[in-house]
KOLGU-4560 file (N, C-alpha, C; in nm, 3 decimals, padded with zeros to 5 digits):
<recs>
<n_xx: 10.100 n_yy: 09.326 n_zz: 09.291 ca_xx: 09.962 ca_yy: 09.287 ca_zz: 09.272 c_xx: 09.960 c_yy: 09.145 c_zz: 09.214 mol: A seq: 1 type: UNK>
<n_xx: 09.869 n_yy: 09.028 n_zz: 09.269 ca_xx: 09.858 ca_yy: 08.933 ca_zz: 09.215 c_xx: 09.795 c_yy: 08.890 c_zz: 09.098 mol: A seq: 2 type: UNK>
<n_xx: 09.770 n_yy: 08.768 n_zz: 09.046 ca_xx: 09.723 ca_yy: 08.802 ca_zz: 08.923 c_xx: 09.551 c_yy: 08.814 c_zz: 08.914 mol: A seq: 3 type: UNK>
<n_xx: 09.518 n_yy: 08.731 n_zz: 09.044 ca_xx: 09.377 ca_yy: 08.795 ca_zz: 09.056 c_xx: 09.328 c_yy: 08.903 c_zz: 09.067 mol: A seq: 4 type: UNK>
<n_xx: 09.428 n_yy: 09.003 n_zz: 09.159 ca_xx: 09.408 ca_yy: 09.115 ca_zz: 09.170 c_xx: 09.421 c_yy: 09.167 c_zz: 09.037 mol: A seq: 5 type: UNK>
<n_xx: 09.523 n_yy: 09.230 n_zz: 08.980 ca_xx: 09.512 ca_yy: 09.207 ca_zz: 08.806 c_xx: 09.387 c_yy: 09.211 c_zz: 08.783 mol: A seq: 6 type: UNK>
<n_xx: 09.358 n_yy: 09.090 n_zz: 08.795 ca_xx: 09.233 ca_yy: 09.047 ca_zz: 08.678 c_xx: 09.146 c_yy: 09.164 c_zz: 08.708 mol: A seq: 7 type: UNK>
<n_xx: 09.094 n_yy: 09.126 n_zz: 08.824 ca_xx: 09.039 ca_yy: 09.203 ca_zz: 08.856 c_xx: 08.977 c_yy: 09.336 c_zz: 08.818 mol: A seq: 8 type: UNK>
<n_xx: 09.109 n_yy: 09.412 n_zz: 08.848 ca_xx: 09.118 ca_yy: 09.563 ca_zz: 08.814 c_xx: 09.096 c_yy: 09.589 c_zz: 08.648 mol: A seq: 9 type: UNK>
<n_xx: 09.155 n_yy: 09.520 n_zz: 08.588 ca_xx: 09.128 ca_yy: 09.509 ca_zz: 08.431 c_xx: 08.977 c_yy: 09.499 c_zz: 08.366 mol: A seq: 10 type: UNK>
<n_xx: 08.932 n_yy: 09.359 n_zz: 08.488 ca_xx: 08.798 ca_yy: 09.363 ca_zz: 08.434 c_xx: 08.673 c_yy: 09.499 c_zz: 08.530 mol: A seq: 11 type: UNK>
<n_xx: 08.736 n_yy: 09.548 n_zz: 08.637 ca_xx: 08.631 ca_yy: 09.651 ca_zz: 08.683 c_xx: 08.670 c_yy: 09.762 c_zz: 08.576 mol: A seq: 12 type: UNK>
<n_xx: 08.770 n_yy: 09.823 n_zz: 08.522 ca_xx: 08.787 ca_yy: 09.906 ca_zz: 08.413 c_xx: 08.710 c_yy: 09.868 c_zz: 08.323 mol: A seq: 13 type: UNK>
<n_xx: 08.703 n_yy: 09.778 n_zz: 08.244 ca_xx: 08.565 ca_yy: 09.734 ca_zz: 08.172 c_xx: 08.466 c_yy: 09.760 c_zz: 08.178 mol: A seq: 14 type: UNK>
<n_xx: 08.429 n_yy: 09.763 n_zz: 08.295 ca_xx: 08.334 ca_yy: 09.718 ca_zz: 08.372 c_xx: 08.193 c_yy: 09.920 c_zz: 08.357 mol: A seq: 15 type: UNK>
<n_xx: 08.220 n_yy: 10.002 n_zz: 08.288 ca_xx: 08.198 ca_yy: 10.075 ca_zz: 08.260 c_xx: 08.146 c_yy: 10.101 c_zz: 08.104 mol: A seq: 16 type: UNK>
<n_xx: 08.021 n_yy: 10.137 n_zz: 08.042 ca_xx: 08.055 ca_yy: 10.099 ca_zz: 07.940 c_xx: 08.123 c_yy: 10.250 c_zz: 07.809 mol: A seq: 17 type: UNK>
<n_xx: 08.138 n_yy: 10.335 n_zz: 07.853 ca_xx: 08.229 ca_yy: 10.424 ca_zz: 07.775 c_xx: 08.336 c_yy: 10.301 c_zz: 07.781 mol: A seq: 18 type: UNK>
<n_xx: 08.434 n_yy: 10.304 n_zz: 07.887 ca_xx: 08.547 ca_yy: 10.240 ca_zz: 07.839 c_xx: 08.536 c_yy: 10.102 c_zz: 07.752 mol: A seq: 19 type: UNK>
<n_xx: 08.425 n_yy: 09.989 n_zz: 07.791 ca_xx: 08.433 ca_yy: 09.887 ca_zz: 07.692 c_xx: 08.400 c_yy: 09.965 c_zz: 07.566 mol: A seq: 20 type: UNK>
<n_xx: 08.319 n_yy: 10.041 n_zz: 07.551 ca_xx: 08.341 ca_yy: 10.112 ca_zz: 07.393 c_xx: 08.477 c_yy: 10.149 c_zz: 07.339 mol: A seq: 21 type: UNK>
<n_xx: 08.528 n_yy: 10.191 n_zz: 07.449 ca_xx: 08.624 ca_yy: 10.253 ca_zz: 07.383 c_xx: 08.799 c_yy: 10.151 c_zz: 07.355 mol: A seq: 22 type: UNK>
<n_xx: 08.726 n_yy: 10.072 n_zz: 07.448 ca_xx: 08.854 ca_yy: 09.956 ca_zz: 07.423 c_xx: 08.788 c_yy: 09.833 c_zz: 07.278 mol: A seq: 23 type: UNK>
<n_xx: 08.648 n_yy: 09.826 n_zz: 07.243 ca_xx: 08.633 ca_yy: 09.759 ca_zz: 07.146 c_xx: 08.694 c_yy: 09.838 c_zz: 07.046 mol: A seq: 24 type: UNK>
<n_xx: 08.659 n_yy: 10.004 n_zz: 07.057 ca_xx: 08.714 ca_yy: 10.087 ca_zz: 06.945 c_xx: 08.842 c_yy: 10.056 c_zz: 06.899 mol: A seq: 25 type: UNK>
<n_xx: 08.935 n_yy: 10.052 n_zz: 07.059 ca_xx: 09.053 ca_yy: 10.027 ca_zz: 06.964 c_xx: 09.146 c_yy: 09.897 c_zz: 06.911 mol: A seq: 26 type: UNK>
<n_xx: 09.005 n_yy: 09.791 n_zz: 06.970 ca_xx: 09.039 ca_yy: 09.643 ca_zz: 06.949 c_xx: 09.032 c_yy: 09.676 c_zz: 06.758 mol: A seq: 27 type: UNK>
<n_xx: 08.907 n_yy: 09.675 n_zz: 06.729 ca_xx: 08.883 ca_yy: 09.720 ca_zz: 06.620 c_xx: 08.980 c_yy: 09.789 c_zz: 06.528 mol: A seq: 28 type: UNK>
<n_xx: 09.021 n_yy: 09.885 n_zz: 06.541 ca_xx: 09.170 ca_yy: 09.997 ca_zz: 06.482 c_xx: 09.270 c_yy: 09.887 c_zz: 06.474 mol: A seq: 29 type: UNK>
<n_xx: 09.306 n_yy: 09.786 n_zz: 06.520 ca_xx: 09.408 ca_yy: 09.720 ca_zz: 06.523 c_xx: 09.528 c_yy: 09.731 c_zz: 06.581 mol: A seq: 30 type: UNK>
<n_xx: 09.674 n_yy: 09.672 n_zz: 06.550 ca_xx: 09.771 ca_yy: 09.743 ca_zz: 06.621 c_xx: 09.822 c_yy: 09.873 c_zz: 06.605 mol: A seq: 31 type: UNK>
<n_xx: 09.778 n_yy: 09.950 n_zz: 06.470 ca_xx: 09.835 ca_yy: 10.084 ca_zz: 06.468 c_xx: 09.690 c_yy: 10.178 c_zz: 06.566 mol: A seq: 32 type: UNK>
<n_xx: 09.642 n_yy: 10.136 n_zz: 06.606 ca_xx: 09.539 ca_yy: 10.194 ca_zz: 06.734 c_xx: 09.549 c_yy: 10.353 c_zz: 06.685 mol: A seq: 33 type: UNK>
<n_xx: 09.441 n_yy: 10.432 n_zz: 06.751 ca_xx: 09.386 ca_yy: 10.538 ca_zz: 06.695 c_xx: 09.498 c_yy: 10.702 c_zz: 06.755 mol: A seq: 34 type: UNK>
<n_xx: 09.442 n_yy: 10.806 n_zz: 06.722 ca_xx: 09.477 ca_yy: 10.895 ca_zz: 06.740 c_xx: 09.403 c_yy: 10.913 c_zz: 06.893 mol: A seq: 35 type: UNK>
<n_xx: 09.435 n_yy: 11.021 n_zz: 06.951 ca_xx: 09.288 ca_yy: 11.045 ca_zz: 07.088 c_xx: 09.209 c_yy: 11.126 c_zz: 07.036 mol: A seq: 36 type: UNK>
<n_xx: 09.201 n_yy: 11.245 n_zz: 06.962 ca_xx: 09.104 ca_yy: 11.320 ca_zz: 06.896 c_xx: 09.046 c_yy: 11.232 c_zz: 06.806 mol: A seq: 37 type: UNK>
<n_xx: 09.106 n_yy: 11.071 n_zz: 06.711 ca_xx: 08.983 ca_yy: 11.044 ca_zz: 06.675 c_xx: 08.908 c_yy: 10.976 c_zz: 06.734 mol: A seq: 38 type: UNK>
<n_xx: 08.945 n_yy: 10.918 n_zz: 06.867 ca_xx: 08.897 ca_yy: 10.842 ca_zz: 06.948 c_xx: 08.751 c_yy: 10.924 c_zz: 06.970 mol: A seq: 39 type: UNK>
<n_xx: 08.788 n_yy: 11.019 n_zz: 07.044 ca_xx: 08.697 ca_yy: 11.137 ca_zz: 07.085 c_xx: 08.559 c_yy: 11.110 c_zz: 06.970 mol: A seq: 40 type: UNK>
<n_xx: 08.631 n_yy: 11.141 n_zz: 06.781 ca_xx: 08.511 ca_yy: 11.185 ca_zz: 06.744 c_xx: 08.430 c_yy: 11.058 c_zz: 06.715 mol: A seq: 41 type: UNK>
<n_xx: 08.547 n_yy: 10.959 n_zz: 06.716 ca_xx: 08.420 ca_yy: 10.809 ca_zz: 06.705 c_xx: 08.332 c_yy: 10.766 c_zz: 06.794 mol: A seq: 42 type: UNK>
<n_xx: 08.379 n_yy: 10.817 n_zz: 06.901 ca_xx: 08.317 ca_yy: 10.766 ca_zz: 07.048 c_xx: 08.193 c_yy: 10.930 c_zz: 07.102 mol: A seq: 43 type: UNK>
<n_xx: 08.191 n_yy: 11.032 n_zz: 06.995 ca_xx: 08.179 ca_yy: 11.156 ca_zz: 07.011 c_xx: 08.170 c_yy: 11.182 c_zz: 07.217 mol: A seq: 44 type: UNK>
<n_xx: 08.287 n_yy: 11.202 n_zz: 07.233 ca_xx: 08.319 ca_yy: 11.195 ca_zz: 07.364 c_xx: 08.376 c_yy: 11.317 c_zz: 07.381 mol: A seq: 45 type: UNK>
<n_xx: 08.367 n_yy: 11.395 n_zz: 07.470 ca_xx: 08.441 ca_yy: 11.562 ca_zz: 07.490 c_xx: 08.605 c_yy: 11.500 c_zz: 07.519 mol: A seq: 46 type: UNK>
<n_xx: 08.708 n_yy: 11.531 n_zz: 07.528 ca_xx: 08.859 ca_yy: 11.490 ca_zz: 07.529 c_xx: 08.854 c_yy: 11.469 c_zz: 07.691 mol: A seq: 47 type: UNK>
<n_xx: 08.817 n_yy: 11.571 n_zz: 07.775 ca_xx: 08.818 ca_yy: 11.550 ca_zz: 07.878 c_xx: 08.773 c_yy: 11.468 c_zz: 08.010 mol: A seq: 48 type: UNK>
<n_xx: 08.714 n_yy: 11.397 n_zz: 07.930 ca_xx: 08.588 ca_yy: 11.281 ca_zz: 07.943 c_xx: 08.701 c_yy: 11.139 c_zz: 07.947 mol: A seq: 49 type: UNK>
<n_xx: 08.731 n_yy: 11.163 n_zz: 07.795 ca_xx: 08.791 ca_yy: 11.096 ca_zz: 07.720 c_xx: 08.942 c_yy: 11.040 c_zz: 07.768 mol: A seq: 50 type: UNK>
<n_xx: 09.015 n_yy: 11.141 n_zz: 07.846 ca_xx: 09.123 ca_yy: 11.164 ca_zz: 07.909 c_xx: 09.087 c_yy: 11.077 c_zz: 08.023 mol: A seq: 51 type: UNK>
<n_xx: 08.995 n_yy: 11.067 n_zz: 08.118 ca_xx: 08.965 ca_yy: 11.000 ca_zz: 08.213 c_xx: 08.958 c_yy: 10.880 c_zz: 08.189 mol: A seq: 52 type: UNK>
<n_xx: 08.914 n_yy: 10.834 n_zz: 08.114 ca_xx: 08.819 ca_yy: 10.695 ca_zz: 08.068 c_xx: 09.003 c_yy: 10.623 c_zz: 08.005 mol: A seq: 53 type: UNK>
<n_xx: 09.043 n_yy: 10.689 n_zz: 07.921 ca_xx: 09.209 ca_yy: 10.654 ca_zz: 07.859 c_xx: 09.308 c_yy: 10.592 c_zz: 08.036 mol: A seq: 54 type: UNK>
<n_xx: 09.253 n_yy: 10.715 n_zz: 08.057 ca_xx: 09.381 ca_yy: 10.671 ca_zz: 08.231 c_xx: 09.327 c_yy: 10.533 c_zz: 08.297 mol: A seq: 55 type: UNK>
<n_xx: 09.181 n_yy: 10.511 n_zz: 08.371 ca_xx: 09.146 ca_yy: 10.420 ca_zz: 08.403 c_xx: 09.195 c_yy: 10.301 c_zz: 08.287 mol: A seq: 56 type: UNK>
<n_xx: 09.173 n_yy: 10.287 n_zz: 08.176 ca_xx: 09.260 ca_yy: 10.139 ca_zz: 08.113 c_xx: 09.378 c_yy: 10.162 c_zz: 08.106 mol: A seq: 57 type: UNK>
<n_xx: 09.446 n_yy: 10.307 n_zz: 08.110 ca_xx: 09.588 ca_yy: 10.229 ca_zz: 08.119 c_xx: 09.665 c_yy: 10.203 c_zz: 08.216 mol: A seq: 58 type: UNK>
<n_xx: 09.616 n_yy: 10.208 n_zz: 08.311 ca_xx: 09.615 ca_yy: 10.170 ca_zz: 08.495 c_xx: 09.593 c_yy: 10.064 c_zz: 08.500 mol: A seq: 59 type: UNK>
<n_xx: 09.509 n_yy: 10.000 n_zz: 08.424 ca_xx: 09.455 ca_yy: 09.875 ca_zz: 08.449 c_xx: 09.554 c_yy: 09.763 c_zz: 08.333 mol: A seq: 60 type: UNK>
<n_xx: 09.642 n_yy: 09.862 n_zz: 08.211 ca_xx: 09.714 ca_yy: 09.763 ca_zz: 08.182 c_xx: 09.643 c_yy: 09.707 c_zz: 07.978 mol: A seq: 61 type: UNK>
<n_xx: 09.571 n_yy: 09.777 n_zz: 07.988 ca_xx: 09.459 ca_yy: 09.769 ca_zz: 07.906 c_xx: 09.461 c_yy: 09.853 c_zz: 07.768 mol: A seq: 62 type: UNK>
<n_xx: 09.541 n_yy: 09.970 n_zz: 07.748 ca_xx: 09.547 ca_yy: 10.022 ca_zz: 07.623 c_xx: 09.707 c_yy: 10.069 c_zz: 07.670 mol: A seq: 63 type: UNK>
<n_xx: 09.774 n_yy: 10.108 n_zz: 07.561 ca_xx: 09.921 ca_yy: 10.145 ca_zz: 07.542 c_xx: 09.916 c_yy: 10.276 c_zz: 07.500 mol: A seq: 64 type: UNK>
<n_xx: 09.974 n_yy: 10.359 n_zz: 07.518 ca_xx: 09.973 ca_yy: 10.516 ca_zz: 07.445 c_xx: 10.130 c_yy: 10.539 c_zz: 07.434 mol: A seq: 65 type: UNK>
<n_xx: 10.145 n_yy: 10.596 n_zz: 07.339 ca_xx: 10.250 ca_yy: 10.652 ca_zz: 07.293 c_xx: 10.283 c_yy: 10.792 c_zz: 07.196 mol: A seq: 66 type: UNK>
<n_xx: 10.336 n_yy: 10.877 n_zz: 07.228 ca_xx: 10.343 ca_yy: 11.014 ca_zz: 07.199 c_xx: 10.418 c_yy: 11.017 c_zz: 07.068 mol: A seq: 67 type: UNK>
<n_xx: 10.357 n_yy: 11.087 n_zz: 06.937 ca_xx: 10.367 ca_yy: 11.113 ca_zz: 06.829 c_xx: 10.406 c_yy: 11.257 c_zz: 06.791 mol: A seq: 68 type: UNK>
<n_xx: 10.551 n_yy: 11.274 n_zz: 06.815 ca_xx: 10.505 ca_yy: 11.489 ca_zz: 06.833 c_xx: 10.434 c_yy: 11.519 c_zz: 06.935 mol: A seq: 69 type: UNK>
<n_xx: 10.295 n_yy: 11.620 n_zz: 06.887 ca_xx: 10.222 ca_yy: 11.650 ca_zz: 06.936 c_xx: 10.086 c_yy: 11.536 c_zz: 06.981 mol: A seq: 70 type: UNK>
<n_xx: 10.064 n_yy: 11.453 n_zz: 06.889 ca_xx: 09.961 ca_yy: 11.375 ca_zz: 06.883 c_xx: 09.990 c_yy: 11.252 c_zz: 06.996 mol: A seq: 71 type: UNK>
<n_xx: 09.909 n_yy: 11.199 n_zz: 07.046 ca_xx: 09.906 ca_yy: 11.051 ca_zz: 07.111 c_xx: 09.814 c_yy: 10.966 c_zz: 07.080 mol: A seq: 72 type: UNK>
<n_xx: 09.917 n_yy: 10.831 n_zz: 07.029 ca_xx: 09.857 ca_yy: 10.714 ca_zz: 06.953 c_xx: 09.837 c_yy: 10.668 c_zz: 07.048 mol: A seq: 73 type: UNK>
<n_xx: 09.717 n_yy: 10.554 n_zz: 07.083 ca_xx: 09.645 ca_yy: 10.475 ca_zz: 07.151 c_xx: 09.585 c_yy: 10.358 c_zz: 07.096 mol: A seq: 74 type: UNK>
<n_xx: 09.659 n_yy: 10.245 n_zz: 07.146 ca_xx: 09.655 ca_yy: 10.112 ca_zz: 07.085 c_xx: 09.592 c_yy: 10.019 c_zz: 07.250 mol: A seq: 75 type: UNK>
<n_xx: 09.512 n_yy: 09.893 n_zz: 07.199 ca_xx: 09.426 ca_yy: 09.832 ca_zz: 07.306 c_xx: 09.563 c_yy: 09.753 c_zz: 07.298 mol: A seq: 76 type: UNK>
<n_xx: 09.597 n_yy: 09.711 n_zz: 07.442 ca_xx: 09.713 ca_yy: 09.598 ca_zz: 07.444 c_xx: 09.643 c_yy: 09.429 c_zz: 07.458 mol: A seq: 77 type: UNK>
<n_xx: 09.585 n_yy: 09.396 n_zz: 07.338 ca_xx: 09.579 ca_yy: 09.290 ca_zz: 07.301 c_xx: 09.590 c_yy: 09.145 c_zz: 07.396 mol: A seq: 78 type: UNK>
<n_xx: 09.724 n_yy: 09.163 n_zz: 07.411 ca_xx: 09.828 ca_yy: 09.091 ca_zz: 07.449 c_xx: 09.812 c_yy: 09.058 c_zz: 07.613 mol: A seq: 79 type: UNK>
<n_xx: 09.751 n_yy: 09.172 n_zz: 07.704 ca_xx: 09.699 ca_yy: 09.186 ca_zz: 07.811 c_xx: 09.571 c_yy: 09.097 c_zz: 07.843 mol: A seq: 80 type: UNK>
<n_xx: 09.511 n_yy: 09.154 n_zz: 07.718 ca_xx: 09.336 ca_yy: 09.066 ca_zz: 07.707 c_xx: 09.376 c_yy: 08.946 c_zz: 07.690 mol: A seq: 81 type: UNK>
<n_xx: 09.416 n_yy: 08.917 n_zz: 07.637 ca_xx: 09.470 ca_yy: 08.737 ca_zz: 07.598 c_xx: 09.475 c_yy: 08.714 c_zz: 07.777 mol: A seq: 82 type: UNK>
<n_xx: 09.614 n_yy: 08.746 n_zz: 07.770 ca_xx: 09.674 ca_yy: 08.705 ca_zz: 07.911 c_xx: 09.501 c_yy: 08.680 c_zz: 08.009 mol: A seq: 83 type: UNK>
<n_xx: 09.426 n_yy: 08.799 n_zz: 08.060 ca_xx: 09.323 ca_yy: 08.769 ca_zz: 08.153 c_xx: 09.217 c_yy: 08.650 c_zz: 08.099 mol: A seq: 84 type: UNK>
<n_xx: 09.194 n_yy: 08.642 n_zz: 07.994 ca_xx: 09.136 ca_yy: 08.538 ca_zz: 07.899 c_xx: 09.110 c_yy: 08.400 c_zz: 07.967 mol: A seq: 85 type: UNK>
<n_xx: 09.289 n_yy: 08.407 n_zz: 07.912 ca_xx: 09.347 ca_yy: 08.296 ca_zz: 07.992 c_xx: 09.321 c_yy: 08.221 c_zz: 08.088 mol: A seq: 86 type: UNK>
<n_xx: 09.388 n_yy: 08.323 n_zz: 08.191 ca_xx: 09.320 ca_yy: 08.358 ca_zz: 08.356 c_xx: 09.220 c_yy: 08.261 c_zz: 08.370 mol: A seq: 87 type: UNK>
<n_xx: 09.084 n_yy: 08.332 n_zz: 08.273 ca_xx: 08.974 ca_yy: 08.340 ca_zz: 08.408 c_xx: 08.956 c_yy: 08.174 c_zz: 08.299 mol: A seq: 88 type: UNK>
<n_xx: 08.998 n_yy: 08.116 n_zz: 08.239 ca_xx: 08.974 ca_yy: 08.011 ca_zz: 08.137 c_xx: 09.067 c_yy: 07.864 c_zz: 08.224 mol: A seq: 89 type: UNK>
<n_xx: 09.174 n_yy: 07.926 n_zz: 08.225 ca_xx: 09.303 ca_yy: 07.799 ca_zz: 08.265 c_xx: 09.229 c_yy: 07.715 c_zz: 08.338 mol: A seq: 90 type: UNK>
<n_xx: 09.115 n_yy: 07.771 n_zz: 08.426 ca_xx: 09.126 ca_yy: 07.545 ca_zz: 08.506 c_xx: 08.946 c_yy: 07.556 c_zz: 08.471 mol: A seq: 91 type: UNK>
<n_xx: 08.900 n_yy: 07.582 n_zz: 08.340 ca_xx: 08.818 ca_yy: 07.528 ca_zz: 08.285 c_xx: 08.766 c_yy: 07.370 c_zz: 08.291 mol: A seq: 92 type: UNK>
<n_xx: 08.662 n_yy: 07.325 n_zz: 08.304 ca_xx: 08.632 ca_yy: 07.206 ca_zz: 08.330 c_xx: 08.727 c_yy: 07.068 c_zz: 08.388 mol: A seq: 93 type: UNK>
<n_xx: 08.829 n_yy: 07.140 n_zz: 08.475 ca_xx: 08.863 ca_yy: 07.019 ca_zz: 08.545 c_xx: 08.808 c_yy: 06.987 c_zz: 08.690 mol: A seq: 94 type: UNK>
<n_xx: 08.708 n_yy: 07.051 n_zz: 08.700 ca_xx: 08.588 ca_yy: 06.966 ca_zz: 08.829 c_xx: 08.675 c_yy: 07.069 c_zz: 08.932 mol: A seq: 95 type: UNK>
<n_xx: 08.517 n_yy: 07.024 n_zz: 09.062 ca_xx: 08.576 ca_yy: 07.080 ca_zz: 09.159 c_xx: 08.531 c_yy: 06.982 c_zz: 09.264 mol: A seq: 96 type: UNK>
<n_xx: 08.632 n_yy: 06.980 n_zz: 09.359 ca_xx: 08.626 ca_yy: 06.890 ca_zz: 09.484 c_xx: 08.530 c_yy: 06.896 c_zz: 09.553 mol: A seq: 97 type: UNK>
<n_xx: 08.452 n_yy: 06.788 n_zz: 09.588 ca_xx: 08.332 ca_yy: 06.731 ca_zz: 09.673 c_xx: 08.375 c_yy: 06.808 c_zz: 09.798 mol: A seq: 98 type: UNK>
<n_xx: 08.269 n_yy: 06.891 n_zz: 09.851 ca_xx: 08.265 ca_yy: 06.965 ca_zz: 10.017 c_xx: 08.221 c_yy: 06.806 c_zz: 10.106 mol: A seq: 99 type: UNK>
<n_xx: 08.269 n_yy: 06.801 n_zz: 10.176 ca_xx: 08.232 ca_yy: 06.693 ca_zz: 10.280 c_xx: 08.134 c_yy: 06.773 c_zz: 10.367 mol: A seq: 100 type: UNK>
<n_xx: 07.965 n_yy: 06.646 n_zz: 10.340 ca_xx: 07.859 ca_yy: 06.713 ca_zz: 10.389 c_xx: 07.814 c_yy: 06.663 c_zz: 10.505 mol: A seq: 101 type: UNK>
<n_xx: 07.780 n_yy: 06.771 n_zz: 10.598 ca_xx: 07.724 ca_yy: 06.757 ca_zz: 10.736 c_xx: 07.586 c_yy: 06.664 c_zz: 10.721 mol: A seq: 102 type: UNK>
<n_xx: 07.614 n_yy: 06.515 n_zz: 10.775 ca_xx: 07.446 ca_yy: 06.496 ca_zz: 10.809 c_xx: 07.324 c_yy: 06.590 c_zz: 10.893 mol: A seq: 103 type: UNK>
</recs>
C-alpha cells in the first residue's frame, strides 16, 4: 500500500465519530493507553461495539494493543499520526504549477 493509500485508510477510520472519540480517548491516556473495559466505560460503549471500532484503527495502523494476562492494553500509536500529519503537510505552501490555458 502506498503512502497515500495509507493516508487514506487511516484518515477514513477517523472518519467515523465513535472511533475519533475513541482515538482522542486514547491520545489523551497517553503512552500507557487504556484498558478495553475502560475504554468501553469512558466511551460508555457495549465491548462489542467497541471490539469493532478497536479493529477498524488497528487496520488502519492507528492504535497498538497488547495483551496483559487476561486484560488488553490499548495505546493510540502517536507516532503513526505524526507520520500522516506530515503527509498531508510536507509540500505545504510551495505553489502549484500554472495549467496552460486554452484561449
Amino acid at each position: 500500500m502506498n503512502r497515500t493509500d495509507h493516508t487514506a485508510a487511516a484518515l477514513a477510520a477517523l472518519g467515523h465519530p465513535a472511533r475519533l472519540s475513541l482515538f482522542r480517548l486514547l491520545v489523551r491516556a497517553g503512552p500507557q493507553g487504556l484498558l478495553v473495559g475502560e475504554i468501553g466505560a469512558h466511551l460508555d460503549m457495549p465491548l462489542s461495539t467497541l471490539a469493532h471500532h478497536l479493529r477498524s484503527l488497528k487496520q488502519a495502523g492507528l492504535v497498538v494493543q497488547t495483551r496483559q494476562g487476561r486484560e488488553v492494553e490499548t495505546r493510540a500509536n502517536t507516532e503513526a499520526m505524526r507520520d500522516i500529519v506530515d503527509f498531508l503537510m510536507s509540500e505545504c505552501c510551495k505553489g502549484v504549477p500554472a495549467l496552460a490555458r486554452q484561449p
